[in-house]
N, C-alpha and C positions, 0 to 999 in steps of 0.2 A: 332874359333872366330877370326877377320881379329883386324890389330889393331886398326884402328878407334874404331870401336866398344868395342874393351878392354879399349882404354880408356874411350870413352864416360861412360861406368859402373865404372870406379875408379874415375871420377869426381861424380857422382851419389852419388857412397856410398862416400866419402871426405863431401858431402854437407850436408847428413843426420847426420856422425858424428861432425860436426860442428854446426848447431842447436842444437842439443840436448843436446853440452856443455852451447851454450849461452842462450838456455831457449827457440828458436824461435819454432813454426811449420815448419816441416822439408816442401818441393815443393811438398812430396809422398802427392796424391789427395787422400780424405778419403776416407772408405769405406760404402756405404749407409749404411738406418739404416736397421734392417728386419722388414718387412711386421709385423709380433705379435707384436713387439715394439710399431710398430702406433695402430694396434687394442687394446691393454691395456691402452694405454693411452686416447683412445676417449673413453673406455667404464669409466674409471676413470673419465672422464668429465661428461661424460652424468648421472653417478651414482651421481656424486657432485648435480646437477642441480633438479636432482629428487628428493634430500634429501632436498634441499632449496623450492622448490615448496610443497612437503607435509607437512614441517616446517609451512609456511604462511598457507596453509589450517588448521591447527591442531590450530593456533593460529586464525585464525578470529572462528572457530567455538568456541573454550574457550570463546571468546570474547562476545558474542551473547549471547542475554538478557534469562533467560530461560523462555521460554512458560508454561501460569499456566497449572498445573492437572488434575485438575477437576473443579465442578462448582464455580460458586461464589455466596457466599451468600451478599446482599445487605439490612441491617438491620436498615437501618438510615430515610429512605426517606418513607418506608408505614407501616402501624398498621403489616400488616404480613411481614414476612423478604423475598424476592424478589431472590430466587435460578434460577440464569442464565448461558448458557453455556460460560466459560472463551472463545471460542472463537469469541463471541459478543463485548468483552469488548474490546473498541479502543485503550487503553492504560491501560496494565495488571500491578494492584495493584492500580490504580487511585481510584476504585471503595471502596477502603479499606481507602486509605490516604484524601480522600475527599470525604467526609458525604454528602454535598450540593448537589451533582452533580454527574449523571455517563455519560457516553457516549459509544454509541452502535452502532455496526453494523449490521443490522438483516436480516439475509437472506429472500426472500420474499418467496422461500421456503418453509419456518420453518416459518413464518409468519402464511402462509394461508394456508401450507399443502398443496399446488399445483406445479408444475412443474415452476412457472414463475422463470427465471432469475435475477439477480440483487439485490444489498442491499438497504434497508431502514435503513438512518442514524437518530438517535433517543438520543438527548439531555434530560434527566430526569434532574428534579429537584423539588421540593417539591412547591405546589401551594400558591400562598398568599392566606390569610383568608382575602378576601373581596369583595363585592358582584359581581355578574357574570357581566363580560364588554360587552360594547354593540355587539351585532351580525356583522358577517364581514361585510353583506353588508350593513348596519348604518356606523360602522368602515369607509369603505372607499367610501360610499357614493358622496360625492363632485368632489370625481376624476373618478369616473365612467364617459362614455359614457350613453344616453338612451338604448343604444343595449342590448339585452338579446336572447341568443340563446339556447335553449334546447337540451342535449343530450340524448344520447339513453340508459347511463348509470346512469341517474337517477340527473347527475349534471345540471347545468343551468351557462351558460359562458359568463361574463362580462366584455367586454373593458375598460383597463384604457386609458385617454385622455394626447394629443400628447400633452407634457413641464408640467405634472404633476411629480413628486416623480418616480413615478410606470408606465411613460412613458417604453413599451416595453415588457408588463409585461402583461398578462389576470389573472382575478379571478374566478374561479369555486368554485362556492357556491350548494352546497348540501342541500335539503326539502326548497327550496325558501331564507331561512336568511343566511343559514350557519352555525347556529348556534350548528351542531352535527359536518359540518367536512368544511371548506374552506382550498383552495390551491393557492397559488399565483405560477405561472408558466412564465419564459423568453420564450418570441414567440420567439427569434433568434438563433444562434448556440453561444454555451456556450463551455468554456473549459471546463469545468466538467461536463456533458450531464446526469449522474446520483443525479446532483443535481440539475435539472432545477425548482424541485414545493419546495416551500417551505410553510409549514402547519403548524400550533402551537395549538393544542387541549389540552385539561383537560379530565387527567382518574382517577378519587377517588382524591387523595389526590395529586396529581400528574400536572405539568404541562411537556407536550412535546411538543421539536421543532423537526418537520421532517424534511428530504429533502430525496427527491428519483427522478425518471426520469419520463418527461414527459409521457412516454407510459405503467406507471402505472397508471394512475390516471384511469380507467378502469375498475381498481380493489381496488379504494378507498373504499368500501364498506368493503371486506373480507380484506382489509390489517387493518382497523378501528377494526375490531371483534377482529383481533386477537393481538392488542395492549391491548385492553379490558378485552380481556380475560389474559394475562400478566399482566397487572398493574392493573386491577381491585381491588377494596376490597375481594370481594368475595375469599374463599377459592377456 
């Protein structure tokens, strides 16, 4: 070893025993960390992250309302108690805490026993005792147009007149009065397209308000039966 380089190594070591009197970091460069050091530590993170993500899932599902059992018995509103699938009921336990009123969702389905798509929403509540009101088309008489067009499905379709109430709106009246089934339907596009007919009939003891989509009204007939046969008197 020449002596430049002797001394250059006894200034070297002079400098690290001198740091490590006064407390500094000695000039020696560190030594990386190892390669498993970093992989422990990202798997430590990534375990933390997974632990907090299935915490929030475990906690919104605690959260969440429980869905009823079985059916529901509805014993307020007709002479017979009225056993429906809880998952008709639009707000599960409404049907228990308020006697006056249920509200449903009914697959058309399980309505009429056919393949069609889409819910009939169906507001129940118990009929006033007093005598039958006039027929829809008496009802809205004044606002009608003279038009009357026949359909193929046994309805007969009435314009209402443009700066009336019911401006934008057609009436399909069923056996000529309406008086077994009328539908008030928006001719335009609606945000809610599965409520565009709105209908309001009497079954036994029973007043209901409908609403379902225009391109049921086809099948107002077999969706009529099978409210009838649901909320009828009859066993």
């Amino acid at each position: 070893m020449g002596p430049a380089l002797s001394a250059a190594a006894a200034r070297l070591e002079r400098d690290v025993v001198r740091s490590s009197r006064i407390g500094r970091p000695s000039s020696v460069p560190p030594v990386a960390g190892h390669p498993a050091d970093r992989r422990l530590i990202l798997a430590a993170a990534l375990g933390l992250a997974g632990s907090l993500a299935l915490t929030g899932v475990v906690a919104a599902w605690l959260a969440r309302p429980p869905a009823p059992a079985g059916p529901v018995v509805v014993s307020t509103l007709t002479p017979r108690p009225l056993v429906l699938p809880a998952a008709w009921i639009v707000r599960p336990g409404a049907a228990e805490a308020v006697s006056e009123r249920i509200d449903l969702a009914i697959p058309w389905s399980d309505l009429t026993g056919s393949a069609l798509p889409g819910l009939m929403r169906v507001t129940a509540t118990r009929a006033p005792e007093t005598e039958a009101p006039l027929s829809p088309a008496r009802r809205y008489a004044r606002f009608l147009t003279a038009e009357a067009q026949p359909l193929t499905d046994g309805l007969m379709r009435r314009r209402f007149r443009a700066g009336t109430p019911f401006e934008g709106e057609d009436l399909y009246l069923a056996e000529g009065e309406g008086s077994r089934f009328a539908a008030r339907c928006a001719t335009g596009p609606m945000p809610e397209p599965d409520a565009a007919c709105l209908s309001e009939i009497r079954v036994g003891t029973l007043a209901l308000r409908l609403r379902f989509s225009a391109d049921r009204l086809a099948s107002w007939n077999a969706g009529l039966a099978g409210l009838e046969r649901l909320f009828g008197v009859s066993p």
